[in-house]
BAVEX-611156 format. One record per residue (C-alpha): x, y, z; chain. Coordinates in steps of 0.5 Angstrom, whole numbers, plus 500, padded with zeros to 3 digits. Layout:
<pt xx="X" yy="Y" zz="Z" gudo="A"/>
...
% end
This chain:
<pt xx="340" yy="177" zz="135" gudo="A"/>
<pt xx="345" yy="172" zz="136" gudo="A"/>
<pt xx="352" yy="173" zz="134" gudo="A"/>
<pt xx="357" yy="168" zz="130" gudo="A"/>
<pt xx="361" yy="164" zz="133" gudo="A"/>
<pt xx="369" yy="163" zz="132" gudo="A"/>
<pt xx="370" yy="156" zz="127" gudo="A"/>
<pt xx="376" yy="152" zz="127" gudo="A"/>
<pt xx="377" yy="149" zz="120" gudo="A"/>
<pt xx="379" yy="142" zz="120" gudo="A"/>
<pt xx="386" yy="144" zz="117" gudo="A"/>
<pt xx="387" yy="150" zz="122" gudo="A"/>
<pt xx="386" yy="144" zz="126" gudo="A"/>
<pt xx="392" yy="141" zz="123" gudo="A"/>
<pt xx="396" yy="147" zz="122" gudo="A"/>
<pt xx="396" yy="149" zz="129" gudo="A"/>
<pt xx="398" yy="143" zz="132" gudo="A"/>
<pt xx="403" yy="140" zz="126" gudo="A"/>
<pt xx="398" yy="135" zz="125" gudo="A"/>
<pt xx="395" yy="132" zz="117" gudo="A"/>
<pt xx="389" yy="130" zz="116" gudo="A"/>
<pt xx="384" yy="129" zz="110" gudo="A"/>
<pt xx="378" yy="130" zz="107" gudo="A"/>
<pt xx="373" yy="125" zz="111" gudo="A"/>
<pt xx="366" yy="124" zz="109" gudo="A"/>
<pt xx="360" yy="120" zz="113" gudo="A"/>
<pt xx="354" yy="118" zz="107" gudo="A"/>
<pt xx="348" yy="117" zz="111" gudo="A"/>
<pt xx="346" yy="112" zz="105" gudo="A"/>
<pt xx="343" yy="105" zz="106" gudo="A"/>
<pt xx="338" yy="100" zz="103" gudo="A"/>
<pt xx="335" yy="102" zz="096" gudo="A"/>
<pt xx="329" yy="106" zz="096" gudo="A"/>
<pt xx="324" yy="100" zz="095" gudo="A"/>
<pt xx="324" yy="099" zz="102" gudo="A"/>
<pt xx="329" yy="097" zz="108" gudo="A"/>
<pt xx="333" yy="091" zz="108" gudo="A"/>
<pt xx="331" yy="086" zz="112" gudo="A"/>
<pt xx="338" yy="083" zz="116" gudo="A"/>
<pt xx="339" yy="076" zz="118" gudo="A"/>
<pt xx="341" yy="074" zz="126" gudo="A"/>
<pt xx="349" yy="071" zz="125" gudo="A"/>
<pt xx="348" yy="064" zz="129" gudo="A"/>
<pt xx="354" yy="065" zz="134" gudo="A"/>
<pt xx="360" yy="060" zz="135" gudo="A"/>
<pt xx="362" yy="056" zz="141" gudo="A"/>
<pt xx="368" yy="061" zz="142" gudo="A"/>
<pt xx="363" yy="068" zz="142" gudo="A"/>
<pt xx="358" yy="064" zz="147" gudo="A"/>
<pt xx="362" yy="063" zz="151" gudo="A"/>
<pt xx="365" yy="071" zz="151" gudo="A"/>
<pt xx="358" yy="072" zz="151" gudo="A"/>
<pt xx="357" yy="067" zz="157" gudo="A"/>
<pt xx="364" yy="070" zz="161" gudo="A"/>
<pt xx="361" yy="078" zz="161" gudo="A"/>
<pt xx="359" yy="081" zz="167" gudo="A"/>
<pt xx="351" yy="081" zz="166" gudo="A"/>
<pt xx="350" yy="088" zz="164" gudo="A"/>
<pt xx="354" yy="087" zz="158" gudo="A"/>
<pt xx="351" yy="080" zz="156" gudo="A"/>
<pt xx="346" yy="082" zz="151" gudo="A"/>
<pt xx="350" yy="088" zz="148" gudo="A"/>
<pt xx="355" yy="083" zz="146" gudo="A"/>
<pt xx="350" yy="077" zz="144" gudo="A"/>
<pt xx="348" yy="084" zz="139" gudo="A"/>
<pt xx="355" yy="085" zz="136" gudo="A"/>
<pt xx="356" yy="078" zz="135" gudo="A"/>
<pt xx="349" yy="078" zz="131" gudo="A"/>
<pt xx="349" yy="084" zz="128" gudo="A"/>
<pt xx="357" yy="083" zz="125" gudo="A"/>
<pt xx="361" yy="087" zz="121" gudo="A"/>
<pt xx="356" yy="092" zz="119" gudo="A"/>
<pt xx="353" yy="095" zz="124" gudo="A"/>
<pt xx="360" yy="093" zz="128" gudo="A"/>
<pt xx="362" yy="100" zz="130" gudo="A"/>
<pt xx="355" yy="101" zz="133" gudo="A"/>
<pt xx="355" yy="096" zz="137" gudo="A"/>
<pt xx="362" yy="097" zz="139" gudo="A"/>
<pt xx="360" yy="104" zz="142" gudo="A"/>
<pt xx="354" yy="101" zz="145" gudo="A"/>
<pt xx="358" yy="096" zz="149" gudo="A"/>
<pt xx="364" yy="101" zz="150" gudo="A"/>
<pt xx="359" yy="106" zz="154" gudo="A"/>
<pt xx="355" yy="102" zz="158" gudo="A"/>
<pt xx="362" yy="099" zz="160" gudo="A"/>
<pt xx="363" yy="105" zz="162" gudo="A"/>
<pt xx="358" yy="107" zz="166" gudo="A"/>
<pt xx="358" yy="101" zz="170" gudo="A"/>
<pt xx="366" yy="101" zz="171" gudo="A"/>
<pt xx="368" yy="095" zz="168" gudo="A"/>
<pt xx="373" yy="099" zz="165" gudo="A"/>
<pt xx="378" yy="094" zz="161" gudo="A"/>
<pt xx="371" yy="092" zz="157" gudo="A"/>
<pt xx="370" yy="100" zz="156" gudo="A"/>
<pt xx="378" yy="101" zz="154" gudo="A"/>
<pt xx="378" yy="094" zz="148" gudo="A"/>
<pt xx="371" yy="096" zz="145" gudo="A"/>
<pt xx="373" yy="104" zz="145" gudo="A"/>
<pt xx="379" yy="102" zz="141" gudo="A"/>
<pt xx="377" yy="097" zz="136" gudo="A"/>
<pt xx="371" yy="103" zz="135" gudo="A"/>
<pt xx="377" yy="107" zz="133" gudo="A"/>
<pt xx="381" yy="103" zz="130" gudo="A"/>
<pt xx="375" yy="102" zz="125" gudo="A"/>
<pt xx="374" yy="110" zz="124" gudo="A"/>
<pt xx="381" yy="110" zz="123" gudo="A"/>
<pt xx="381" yy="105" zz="117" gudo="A"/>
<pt xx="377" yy="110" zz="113" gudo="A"/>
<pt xx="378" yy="117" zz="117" gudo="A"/>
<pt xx="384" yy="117" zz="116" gudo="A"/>
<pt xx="390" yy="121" zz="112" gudo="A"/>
<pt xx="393" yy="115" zz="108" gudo="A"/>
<pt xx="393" yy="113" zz="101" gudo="A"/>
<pt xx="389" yy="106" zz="104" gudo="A"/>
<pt xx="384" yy="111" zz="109" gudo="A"/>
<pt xx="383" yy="115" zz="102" gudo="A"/>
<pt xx="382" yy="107" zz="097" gudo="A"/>
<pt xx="377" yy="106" zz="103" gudo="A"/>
<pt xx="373" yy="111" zz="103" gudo="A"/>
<pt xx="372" yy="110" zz="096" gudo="A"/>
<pt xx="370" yy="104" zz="096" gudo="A"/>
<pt xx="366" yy="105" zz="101" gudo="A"/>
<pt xx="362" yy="110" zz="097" gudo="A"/>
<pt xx="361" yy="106" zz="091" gudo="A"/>
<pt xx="357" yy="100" zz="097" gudo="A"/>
<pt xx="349" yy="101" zz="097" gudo="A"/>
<pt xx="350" yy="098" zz="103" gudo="A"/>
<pt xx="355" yy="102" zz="108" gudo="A"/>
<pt xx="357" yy="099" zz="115" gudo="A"/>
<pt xx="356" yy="104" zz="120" gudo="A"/>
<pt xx="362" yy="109" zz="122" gudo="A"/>
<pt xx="358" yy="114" zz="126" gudo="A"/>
<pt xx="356" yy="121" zz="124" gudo="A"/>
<pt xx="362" yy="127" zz="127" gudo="A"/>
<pt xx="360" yy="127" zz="134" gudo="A"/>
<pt xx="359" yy="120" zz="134" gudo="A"/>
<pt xx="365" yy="118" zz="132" gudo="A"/>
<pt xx="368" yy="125" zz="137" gudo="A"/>
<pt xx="365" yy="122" zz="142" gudo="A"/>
<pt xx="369" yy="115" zz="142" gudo="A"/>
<pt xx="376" yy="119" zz="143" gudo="A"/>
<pt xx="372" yy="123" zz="149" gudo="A"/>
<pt xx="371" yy="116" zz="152" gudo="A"/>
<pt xx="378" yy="114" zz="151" gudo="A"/>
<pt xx="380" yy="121" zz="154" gudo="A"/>
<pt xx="376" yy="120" zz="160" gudo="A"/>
<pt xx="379" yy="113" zz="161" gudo="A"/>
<pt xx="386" yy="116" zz="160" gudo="A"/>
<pt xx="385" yy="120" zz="165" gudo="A"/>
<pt xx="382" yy="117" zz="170" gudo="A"/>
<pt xx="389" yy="113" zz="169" gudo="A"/>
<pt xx="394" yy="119" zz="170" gudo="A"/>
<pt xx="396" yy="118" zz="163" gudo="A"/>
<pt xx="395" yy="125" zz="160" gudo="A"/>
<pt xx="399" yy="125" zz="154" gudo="A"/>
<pt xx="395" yy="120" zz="151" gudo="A"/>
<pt xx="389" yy="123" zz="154" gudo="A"/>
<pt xx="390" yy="130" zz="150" gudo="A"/>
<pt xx="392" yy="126" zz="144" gudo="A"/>
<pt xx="385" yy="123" zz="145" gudo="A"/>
<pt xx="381" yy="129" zz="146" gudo="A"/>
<pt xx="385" yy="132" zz="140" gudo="A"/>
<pt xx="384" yy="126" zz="135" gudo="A"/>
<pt xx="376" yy="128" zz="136" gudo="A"/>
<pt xx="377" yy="135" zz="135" gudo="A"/>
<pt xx="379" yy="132" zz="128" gudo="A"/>
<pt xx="374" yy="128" zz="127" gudo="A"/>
<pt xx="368" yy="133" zz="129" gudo="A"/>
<pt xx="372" yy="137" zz="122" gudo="A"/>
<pt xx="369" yy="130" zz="118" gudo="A"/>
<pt xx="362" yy="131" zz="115" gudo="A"/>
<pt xx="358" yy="129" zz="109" gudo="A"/>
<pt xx="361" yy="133" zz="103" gudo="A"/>
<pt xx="366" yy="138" zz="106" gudo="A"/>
<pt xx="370" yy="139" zz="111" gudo="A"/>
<pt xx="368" yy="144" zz="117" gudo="A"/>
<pt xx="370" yy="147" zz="123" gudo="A"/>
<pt xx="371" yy="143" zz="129" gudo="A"/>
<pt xx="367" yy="146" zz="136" gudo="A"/>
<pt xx="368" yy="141" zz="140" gudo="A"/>
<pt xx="368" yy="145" zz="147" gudo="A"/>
<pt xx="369" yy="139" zz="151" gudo="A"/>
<pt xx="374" yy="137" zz="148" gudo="A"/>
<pt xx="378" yy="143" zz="148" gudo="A"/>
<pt xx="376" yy="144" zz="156" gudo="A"/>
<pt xx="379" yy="137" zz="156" gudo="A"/>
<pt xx="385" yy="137" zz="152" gudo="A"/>
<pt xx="387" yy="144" zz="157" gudo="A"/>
<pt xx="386" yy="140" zz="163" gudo="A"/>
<pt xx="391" yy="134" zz="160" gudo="A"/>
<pt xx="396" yy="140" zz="158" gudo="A"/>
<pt xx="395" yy="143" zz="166" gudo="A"/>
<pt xx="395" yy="136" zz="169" gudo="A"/>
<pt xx="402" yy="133" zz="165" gudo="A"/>
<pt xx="406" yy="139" zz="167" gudo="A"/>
<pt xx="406" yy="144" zz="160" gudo="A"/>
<pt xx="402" yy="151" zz="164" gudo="A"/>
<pt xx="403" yy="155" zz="157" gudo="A"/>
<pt xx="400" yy="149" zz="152" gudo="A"/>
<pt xx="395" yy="149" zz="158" gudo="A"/>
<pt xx="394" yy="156" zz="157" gudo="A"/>
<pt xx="394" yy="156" zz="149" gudo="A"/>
<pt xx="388" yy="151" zz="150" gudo="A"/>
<pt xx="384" yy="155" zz="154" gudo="A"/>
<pt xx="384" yy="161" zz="150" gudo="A"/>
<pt xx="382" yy="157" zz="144" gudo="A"/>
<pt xx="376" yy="155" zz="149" gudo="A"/>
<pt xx="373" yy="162" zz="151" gudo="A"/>
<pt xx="372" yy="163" zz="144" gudo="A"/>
<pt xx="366" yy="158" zz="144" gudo="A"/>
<pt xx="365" yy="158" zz="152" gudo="A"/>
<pt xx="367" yy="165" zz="154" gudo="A"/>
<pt xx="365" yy="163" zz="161" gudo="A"/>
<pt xx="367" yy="157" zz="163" gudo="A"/>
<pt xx="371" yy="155" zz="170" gudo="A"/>
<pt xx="378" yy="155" zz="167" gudo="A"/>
<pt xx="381" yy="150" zz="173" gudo="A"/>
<pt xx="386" yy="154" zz="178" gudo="A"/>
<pt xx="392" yy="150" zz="181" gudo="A"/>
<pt xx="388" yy="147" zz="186" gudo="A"/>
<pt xx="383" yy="144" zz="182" gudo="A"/>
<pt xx="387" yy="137" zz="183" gudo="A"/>
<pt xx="379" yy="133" zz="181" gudo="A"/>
<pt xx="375" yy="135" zz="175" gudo="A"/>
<pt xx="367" yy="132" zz="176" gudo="A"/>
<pt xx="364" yy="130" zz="169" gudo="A"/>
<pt xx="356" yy="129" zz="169" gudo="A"/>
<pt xx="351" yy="127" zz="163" gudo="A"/>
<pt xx="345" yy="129" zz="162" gudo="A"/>
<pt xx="338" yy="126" zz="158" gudo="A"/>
<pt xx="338" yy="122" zz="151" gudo="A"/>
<pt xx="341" yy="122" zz="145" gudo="A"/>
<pt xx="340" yy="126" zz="139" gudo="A"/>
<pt xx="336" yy="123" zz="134" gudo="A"/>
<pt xx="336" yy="121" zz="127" gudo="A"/>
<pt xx="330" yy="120" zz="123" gudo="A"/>
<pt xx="328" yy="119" zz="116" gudo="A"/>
<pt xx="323" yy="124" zz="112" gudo="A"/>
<pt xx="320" yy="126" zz="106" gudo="A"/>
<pt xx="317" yy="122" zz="100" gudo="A"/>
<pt xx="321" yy="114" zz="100" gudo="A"/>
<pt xx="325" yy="116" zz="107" gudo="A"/>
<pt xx="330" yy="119" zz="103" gudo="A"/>
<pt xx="331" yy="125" zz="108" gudo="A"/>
<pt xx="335" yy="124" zz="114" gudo="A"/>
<pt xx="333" yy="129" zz="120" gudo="A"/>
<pt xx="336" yy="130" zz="127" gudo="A"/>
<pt xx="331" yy="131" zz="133" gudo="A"/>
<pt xx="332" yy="132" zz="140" gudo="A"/>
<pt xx="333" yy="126" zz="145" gudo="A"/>
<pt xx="326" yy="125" zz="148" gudo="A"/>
<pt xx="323" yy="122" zz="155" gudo="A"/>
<pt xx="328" yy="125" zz="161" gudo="A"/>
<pt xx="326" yy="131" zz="164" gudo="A"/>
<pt xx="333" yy="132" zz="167" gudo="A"/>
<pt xx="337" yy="137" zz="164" gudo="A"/>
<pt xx="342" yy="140" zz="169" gudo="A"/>
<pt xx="347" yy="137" zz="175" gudo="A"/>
<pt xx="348" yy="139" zz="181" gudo="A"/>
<pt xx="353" yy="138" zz="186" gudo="A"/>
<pt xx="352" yy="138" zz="194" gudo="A"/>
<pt xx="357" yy="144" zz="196" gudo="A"/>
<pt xx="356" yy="146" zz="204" gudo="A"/>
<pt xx="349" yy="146" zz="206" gudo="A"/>
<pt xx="346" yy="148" zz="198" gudo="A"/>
<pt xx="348" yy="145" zz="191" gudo="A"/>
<pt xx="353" yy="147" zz="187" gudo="A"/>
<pt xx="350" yy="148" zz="179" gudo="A"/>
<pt xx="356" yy="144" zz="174" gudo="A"/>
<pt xx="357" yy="148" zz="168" gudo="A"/>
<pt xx="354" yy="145" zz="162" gudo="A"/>
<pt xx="360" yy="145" zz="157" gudo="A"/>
<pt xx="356" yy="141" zz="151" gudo="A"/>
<pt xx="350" yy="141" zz="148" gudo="A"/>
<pt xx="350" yy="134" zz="144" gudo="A"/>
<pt xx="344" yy="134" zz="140" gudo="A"/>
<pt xx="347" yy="142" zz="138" gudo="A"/>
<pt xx="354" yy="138" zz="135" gudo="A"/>
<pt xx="349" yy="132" zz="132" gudo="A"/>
<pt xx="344" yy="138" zz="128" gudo="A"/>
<pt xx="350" yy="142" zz="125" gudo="A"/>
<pt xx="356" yy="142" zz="121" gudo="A"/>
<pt xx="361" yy="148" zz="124" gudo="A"/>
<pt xx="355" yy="152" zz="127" gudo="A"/>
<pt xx="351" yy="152" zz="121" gudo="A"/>
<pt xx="344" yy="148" zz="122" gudo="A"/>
<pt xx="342" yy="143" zz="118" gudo="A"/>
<pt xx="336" yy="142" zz="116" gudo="A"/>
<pt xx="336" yy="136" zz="112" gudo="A"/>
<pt xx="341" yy="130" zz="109" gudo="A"/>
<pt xx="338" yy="128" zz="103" gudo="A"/>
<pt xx="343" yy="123" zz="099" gudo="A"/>
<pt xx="348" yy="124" zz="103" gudo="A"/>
<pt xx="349" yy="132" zz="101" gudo="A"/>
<pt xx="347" yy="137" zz="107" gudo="A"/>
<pt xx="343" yy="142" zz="106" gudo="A"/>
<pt xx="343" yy="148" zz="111" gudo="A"/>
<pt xx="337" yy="152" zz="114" gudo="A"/>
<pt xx="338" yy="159" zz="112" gudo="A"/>
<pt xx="336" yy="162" zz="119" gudo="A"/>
<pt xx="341" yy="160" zz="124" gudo="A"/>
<pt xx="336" yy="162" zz="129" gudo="A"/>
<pt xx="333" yy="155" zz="128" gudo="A"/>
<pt xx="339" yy="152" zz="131" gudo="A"/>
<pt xx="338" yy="147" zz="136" gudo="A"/>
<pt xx="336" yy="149" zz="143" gudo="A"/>
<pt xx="341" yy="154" zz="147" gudo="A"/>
<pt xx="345" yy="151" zz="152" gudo="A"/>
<pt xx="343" yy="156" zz="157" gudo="A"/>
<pt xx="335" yy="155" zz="155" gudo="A"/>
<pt xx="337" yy="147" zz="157" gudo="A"/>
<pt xx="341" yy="148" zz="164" gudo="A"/>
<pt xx="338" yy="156" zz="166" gudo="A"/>
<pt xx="346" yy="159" zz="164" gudo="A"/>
<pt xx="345" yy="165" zz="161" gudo="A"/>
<pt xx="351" yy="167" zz="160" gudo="A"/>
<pt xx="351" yy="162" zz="154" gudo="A"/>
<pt xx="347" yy="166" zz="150" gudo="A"/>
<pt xx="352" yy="167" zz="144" gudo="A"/>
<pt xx="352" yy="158" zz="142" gudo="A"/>
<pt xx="350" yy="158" zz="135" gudo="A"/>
<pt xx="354" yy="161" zz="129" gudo="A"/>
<pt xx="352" yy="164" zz="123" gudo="A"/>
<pt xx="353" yy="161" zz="116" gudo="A"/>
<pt xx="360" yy="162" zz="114" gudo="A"/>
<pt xx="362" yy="165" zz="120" gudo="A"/>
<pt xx="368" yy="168" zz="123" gudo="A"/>
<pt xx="375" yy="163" zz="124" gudo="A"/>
<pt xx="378" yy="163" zz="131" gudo="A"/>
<pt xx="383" yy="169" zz="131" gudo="A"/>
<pt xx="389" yy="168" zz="127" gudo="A"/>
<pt xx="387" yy="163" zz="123" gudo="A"/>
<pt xx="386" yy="164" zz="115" gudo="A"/>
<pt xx="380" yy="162" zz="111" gudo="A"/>
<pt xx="380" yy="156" zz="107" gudo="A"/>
<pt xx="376" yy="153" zz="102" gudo="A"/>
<pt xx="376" yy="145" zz="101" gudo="A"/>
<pt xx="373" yy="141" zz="094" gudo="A"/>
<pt xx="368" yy="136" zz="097" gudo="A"/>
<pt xx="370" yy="129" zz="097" gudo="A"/>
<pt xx="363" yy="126" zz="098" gudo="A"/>
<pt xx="361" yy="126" zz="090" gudo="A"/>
<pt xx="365" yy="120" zz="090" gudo="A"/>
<pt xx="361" yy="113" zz="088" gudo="A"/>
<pt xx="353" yy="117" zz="089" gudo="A"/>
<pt xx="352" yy="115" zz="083" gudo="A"/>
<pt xx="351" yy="107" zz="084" gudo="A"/>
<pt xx="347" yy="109" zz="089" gudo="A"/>
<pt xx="342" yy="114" zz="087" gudo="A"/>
<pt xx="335" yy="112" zz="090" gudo="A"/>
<pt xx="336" yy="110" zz="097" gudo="A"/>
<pt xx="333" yy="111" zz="105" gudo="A"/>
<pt xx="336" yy="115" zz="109" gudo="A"/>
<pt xx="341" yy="111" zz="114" gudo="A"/>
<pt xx="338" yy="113" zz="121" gudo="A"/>
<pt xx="342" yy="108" zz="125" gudo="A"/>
<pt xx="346" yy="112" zz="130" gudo="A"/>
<pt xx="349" yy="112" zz="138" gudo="A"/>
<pt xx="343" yy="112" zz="142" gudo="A"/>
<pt xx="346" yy="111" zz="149" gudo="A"/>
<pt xx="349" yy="118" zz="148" gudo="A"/>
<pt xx="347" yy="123" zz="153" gudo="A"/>
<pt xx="344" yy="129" zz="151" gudo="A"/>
<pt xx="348" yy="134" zz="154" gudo="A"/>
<pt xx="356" yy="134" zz="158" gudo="A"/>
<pt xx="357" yy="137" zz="164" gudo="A"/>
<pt xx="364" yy="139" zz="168" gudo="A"/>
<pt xx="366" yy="142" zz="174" gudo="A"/>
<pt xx="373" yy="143" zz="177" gudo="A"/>
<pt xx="374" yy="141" zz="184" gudo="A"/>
<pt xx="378" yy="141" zz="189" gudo="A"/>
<pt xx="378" yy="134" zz="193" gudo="A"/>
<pt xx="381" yy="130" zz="199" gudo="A"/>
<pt xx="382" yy="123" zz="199" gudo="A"/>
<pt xx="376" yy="120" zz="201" gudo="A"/>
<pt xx="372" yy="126" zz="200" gudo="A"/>
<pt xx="365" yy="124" zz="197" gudo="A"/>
<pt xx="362" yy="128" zz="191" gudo="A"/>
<pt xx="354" yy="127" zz="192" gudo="A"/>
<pt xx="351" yy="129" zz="185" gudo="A"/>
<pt xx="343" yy="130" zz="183" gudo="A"/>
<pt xx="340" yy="132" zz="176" gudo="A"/>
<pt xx="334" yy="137" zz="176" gudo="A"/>
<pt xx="330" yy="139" zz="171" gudo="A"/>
<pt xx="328" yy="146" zz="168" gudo="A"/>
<pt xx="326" yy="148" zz="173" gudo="A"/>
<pt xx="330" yy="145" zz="178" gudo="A"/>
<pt xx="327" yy="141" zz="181" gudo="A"/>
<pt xx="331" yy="134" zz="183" gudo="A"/>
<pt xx="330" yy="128" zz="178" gudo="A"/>
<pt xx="331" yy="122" zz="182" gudo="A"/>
<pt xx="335" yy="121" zz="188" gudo="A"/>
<pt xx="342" yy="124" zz="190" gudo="A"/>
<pt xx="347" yy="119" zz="186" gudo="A"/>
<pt xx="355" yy="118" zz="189" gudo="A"/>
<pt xx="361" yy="120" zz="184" gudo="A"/>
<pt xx="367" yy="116" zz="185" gudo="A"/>
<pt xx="373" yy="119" zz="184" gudo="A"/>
<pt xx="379" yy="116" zz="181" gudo="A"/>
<pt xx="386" yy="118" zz="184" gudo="A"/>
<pt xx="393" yy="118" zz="180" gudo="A"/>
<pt xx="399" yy="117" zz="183" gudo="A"/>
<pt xx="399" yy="125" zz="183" gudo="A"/>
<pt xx="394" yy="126" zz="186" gudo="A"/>
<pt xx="390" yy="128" zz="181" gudo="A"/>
<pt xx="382" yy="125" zz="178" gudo="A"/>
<pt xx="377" yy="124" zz="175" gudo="A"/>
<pt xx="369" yy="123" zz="176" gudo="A"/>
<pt xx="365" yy="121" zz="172" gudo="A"/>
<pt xx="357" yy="120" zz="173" gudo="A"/>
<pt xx="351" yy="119" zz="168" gudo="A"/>
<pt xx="343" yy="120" zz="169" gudo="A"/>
<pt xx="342" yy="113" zz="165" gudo="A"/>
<pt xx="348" yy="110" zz="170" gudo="A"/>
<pt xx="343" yy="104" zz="171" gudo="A"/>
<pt xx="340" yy="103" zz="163" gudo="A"/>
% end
């Protein structure tokens, strides 16, 4: 039987680091139950074929959708072009797209009274412009985190990774706990590398009440490796209308763990996030089903997306998922909060569910800290469930502050 996990409520988050933040909800509602609503293709100006034109080649027909798709699907768009950005090292592209996400997440999840006028009459649209789930919109911060550390800029990269802590404590009709490991992981690595060893220390700490053995960094670690694995989780509508919103495993890839070359054997990355778990819960808890923007909740926890040790033959991460109503991570009060997602249901009733989503997100997050020489290359492989290699061995750039210190990134979809 698996134990319940400690959660992180959205206001232990702001107690904890002096922060405020609100009730945030995501209804996934979309067009009217009579069927889905066809979109037209916005004829684009002479000015953004241009922008198109002036892309590197990678990035041409990411930006041709964004234009094309407009305002609704403007969020989604962005995190698509942010991340194939990213992945093929045009970095200024990633950070501007990144940026213009959040800024869009940030005008409805945020502690205002404008954030707050927002999301009502967000609520009362039939048609919702995209804003993303939780994990999605905690991914945006965990790119602009990466892309802060890649620069040294590590007070910028922890407010990063703590704004998307905040923002995994924002769902559908309450707010839950935050139990984003990467970005705890992350957040003491920005801490360690800035200089602040007792904040570094305090982040860990909080860290092993999730991942008790993770690869805390040693003073000598000066690179942390991130590696991504398989596909994005998946959201489906189900039942009768396609009413319901169902979340499955991202499909078509065998590669669940990443290795790196160490000596004459290869060395396994720890597997720090399982992606398709954050999608498929709400602080632990295992969703069974949206159905008008309101969770329900499975009462077995043991059919809880797969364990993080089952996808990369870790055993020691047995203890992933939580009971409901679990157990607060020490020291923190129990707190109940009204639910803001009542809000404006009514004008929209009958609908289908909202199955847009980020599908260039990977299915599982992978790091290591190292301790690397200038010049030193980092050869990287992805294996299977059995270890078999997946593909060719793949090159991981490390990219160096003026301290010395760094940060390398690589996806199994690097190409895609």
């Amino acid at each position: 039987m698996r134990c319940a996990k400690p959660r992180r409520t959205m206001s232990c988050i702001a107690n904890r680091y002096g922060l405020l933040v609100a009730a945030g909800t995501g209804v996934l509602l979309a067009a009217c139950a009579t069927g889905p609503k066809e979109y037209e293709s916005a004829t684009l100006s002479q000015a953004q074929r241009d922008h198109v034109a002036a892309q590197p080649p990678a990035l041409r027909s990411h930006y041709q959708t964004l234009y094309e798709e407009g305002r609704r699907n403007e969020v989604l768009n962005l995190m698509e072009v942010g991340l194939h950005a990213y992945r093929n090292d045009h970095f200024t592209e990633a950070r501007r797209a990144f940026n213009e996400a959040r800024l869009n997440i940030e005008s409805v999840y945020a502690d205002n009274e404008a954030a707050r006028r927002a999301r009502s009459r967000w609520y009362e649209e039939a048609e919702k412009d995209f804003k993303g789930e939780p994990y999605e919109r905690s991914m945006v911060y965990f790119y602009l985190g990466l892309l802060f550390l890649q620069d040294g800029d590590y007070g910028n990269a922890r407010a990063s990774f703590l704004g998307g802590l905040l923002q995994d404590a924002f769902a559908e009709e309450e707010q839950h706990s935050a139990d984003f490991a990467s970005l705890l992981y992350l957040m003491g690595w920005a801490a360690q590398k800035m200089g602040s060893t007792q904040l570094a220390e305090e982040h860990f700490q909080e860290l092993q009440a999730f991942r008790p053995d993770a690869p805390i960094p040693e003073p000598r670690h000066n690179v942390l490796l991130v590696a991504e694995t398989g596909t994005a989780p998946r959201k489906l509508a189900d039942g009768v209308g396609h009413y319901q919103l169902v979340y499955r495993r991202g499909r078509g890839f065998d590669d669940t763990g990443a290795e790196l070359a160490s000596g004459d054997g290869w060395q396994p990355l720890y597997p720090i996030e399982d992606v398709f778990f954050q999608a498929s819960t709400r602080g632990g808890r295992a969703i069974d089903r949206i159905v008008e923007g309101q969770v329900e909740f499975k009462s077995d926890t043991a059919e809880v997306g797969a364990n993080l040790s089952d996808i990369s033959r870790n055993n020691t991460l047995a203890g992933l998922s939580a009971a409901g109503g679990g157990v607060l991570a020490a020291g923190y009060a129990t707190v109940t909060l009204v639910s803001v997602a009542a809000q404006g249901l009514s004008a929209s009733s009958n609908v289908r569910a909202d199955t847009r989503y980020w599908a260039s997100l990977p299915d599982t997050l992978h790091i290591l800290p190292l301790q690397v020489a200038p010049g030193e290359e980092l050869a990287v492989r992805f294996v299977d469930d059995d270890g078999t290699p997946v593909g060719a061995p793949m090159q991981a750039a490390v990219h160096f502050d003026d301290q010395g210190n760094g940060l390398a990134y690589i996806s199994s979809r690097q190409d895609n």
